[in-house]
C-alpha positions as CSV (number, residue, x, y, z in Angstrom):
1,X,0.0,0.0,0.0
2,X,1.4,3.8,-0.6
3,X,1.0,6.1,1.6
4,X,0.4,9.6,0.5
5,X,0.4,13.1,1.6
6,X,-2.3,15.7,-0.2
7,X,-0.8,19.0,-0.4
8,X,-3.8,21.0,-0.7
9,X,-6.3,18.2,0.0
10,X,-9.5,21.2,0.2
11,X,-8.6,22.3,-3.6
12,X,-11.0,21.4,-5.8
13,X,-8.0,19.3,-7.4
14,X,-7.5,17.6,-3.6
15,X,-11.0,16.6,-3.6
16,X,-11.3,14.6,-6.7
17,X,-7.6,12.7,-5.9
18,X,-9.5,12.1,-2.6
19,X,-11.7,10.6,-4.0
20,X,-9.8,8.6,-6.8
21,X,-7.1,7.5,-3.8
22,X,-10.6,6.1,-2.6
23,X,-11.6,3.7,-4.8
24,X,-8.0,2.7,-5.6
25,X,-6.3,-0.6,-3.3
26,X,-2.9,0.0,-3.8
27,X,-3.4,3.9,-2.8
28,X,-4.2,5.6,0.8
29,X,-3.7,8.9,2.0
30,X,-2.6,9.2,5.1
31,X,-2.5,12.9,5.4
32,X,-3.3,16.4,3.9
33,X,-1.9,20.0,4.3
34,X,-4.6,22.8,3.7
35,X,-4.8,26.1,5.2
36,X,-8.6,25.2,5.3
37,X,-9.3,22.7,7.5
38,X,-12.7,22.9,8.4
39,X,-14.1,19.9,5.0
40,X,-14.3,17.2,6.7
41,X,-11.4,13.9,5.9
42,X,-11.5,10.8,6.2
43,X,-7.6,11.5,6.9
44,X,-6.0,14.1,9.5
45,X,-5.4,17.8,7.7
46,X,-2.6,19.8,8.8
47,X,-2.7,23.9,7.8
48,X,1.2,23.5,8.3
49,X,3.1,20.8,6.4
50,X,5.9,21.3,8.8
51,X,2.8,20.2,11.5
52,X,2.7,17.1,9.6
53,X,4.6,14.2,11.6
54,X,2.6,11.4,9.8
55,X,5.1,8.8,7.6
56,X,4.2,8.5,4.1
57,X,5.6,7.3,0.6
58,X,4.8,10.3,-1.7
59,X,3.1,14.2,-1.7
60,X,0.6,14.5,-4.3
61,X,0.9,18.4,-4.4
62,X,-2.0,20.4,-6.1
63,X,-1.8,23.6,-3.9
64,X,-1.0,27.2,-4.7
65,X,3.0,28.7,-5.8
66,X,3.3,30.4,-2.5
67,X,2.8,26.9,-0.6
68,X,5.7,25.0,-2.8
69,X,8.8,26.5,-1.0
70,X,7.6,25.1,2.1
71,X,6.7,22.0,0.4
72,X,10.6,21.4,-1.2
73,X,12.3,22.1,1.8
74,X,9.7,19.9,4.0
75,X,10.5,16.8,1.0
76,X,14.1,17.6,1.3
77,X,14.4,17.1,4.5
78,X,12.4,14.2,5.1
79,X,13.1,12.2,1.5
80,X,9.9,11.9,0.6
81,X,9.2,12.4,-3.5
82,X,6.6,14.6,-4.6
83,X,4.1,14.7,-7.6
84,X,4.7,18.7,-7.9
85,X,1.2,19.8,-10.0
86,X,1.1,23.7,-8.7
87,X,0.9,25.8,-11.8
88,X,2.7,29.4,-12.0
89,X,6.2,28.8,-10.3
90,X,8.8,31.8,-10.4
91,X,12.1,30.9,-12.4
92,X,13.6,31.2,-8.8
93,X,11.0,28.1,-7.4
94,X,12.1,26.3,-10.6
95,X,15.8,27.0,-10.1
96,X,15.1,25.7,-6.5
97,X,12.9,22.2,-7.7
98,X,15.8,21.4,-9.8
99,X,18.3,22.0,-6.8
100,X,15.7,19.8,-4.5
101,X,15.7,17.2,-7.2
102,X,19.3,16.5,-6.6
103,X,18.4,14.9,-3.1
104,X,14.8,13.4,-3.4
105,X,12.6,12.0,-6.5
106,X,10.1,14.7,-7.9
107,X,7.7,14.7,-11.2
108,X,6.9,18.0,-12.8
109,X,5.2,18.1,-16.0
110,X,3.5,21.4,-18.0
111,X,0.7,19.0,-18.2
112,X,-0.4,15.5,-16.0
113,X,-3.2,14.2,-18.5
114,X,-1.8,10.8,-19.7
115,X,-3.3,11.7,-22.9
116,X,-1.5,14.9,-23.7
117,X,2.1,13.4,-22.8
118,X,1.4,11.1,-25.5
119,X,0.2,13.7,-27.8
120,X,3.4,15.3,-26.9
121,X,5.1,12.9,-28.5
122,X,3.2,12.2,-31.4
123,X,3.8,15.7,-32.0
124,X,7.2,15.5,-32.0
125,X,7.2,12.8,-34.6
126,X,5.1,14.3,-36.8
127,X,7.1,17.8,-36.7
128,X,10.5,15.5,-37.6
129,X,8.7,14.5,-41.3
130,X,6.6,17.7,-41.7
131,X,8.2,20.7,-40.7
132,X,10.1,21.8,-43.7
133,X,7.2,22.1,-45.6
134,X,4.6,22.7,-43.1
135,X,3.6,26.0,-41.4
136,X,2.6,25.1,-37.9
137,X,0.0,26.8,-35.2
138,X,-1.3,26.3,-32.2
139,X,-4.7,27.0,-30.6
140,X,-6.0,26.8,-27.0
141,X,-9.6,27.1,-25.7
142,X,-9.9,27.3,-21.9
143,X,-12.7,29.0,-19.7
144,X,-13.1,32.4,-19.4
145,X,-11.8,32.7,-16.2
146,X,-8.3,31.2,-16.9
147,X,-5.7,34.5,-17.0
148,X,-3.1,33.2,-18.8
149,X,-2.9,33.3,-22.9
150,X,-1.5,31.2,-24.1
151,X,-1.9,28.6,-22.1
152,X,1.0,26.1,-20.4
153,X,-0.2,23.2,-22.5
154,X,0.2,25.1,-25.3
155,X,3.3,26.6,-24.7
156,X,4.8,23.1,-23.6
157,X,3.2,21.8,-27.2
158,X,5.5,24.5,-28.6
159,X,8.4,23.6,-26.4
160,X,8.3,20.3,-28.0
161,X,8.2,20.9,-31.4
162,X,10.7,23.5,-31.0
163,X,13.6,21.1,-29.1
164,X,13.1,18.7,-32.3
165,X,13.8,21.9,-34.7
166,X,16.8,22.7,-32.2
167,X,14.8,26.2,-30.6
168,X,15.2,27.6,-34.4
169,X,11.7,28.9,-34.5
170,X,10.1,32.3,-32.9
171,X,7.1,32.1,-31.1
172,X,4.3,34.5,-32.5
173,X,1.5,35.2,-30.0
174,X,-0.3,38.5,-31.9
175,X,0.0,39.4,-35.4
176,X,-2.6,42.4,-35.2
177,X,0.7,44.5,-34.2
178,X,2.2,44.1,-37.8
179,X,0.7,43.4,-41.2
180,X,3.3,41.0,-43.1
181,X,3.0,37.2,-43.9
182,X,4.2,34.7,-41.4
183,X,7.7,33.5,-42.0
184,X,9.0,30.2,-42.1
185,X,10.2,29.8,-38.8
186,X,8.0,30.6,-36.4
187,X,4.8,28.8,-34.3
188,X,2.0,31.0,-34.0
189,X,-0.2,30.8,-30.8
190,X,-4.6,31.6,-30.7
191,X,-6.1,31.3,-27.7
192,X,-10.1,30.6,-26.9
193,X,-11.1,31.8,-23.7
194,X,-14.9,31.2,-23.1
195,X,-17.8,29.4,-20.6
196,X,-16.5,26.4,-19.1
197,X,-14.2,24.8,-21.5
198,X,-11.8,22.4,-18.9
199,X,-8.8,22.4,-21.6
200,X,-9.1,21.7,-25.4
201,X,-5.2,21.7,-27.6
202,X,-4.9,21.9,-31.4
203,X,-1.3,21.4,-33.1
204,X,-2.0,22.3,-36.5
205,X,0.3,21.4,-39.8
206,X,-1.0,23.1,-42.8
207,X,0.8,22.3,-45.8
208,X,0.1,22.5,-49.8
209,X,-2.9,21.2,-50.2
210,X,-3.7,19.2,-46.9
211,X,-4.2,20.2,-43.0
212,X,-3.1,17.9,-40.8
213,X,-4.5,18.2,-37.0
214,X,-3.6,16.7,-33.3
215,X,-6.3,17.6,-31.0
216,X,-7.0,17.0,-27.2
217,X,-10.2,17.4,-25.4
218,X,-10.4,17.4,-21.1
219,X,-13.8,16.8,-20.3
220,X,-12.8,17.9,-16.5
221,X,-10.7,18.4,-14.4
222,X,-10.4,14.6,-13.3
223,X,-8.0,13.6,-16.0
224,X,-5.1,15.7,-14.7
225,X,-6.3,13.7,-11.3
226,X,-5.4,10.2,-12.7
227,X,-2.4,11.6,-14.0
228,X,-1.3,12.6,-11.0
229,X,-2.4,9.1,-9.1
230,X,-0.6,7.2,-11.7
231,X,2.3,9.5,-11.3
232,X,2.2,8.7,-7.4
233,X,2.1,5.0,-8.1
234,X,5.4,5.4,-10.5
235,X,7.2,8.0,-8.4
236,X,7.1,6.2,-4.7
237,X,10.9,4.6,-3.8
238,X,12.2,6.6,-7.1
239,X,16.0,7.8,-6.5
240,X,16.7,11.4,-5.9
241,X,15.9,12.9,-9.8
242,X,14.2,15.0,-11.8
243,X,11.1,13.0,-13.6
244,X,8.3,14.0,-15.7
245,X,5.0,11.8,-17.1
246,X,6.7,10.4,-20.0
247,X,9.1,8.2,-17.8
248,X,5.9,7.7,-16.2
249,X,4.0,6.3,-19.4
250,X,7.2,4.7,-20.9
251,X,7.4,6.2,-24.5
């Protein structure tokens, strides 16, 4: 059985793990860390991770970026990995999960559906045979409360085409600022922000001719859950490292 921690078990996000970890018999949580603490748990909640004296295997953390430098140093200390899933780190958090990395196991992905990992790679291959003669874009739809344009998805999505182009190509987020035809060598970005859309991804190749799509649709907010449960499972007894959902889904 692993044991886990819930950082930020009260979140929305901490809820539906809960609730996963649930019906799951390899899986328990044996504690969560919430500076609410009045939902009621069918596991002790803690409003100070540093309160928290309860042994455990892995942190499933789905909090806010102000909690996660209490959070490293807390893993750090004790050895315990973590499934880090906060959103909006500053470079100087990132520069200090890659530090923490060095001395305990922890996962950080742009993204923890399962599906668009794998779309990540497909991606990838695609871009290797149709780059040179395909113009590429990318659009994101989210809900209209989202703030950020474009999204992290999206920009990962980027991220990966551009490491198999070795970082060539410019990223082009507006073009109302300039009237001139796209060059060859750069990604352009839309972004959809509207209602309740959870998350939908297109990678578009348009060629001569042809259009050829990869899309990804989240439905809710669960499947970044199972990713994050499935990341648990992989990441519990892990050496000290820096891992991310494709060692997780073996590519």
């Amino acid at each position: 059985m692993i044991k886990i921690i819930m950082h930020g078990c009260n979140g929305k996000m901490g809820q539906v793990i809960s609730e996963i970890v649930r019906n799951d018999e390899e899986l328990t949580i044996v504690a969560g860390i919430d500076p609410y603490t009045m939902r009621e748990n069918e596991y002790p909640v803690f409003n100070d991770i540093n309160k928290c004296d309860i042994i455990a295997d892995v942190i499933i953390d789905f909090a806010t970026a102000t909690a996660v430098d209490k959070l490293l140093a807390y893993a750090k200390e004790r050895k315990i990995p973590v499934v880090l899933c906060t959103t909006g780190l500053s470079e100087e958090q990132l520069k200090t999960v890659e530090e923490t990395s060095k001395e305990v196991a922890i996962l950080k992905s742009a993204n923890m559906s399962v599906g668009v990992n794998l779309l990540f790679k497909l991606v990838q291959e695609a871009t290797k045979m149709l780059a040179k003669d395909y113009d590429i874009e990318i659009i994101d739809r989210h809900h209209n409360q989202k703030v950020d344009a474009p999204s992290g998805t999206a920009l990962a999505f980027a991220d990966k085409i551009n490491e198999v182009l070795d970082n060539e190509y410019e990223y082009v987020y507006d073009r109302s600022a300039e009237r001139k035809k796209r060059s060859k060598k750069e990604i352009g970005f839309s972004a959809v922000r509207g209602g309740s859309i959870v998350g939908d991804h297109d990678i578009i190749f348009a060629g001569l001719d042809e259009v050829i799509e990869f899309h990804h649709s989240a439905y809710s907010k669960a499947v970044f859950a199972k990713g994050a449960v499935t990341a648990a499972k992989f990441l519990a007894g892990k050496p000290a490292g820096r891992y991310d959902m494709s060692d997780v889904i073996k590519f």
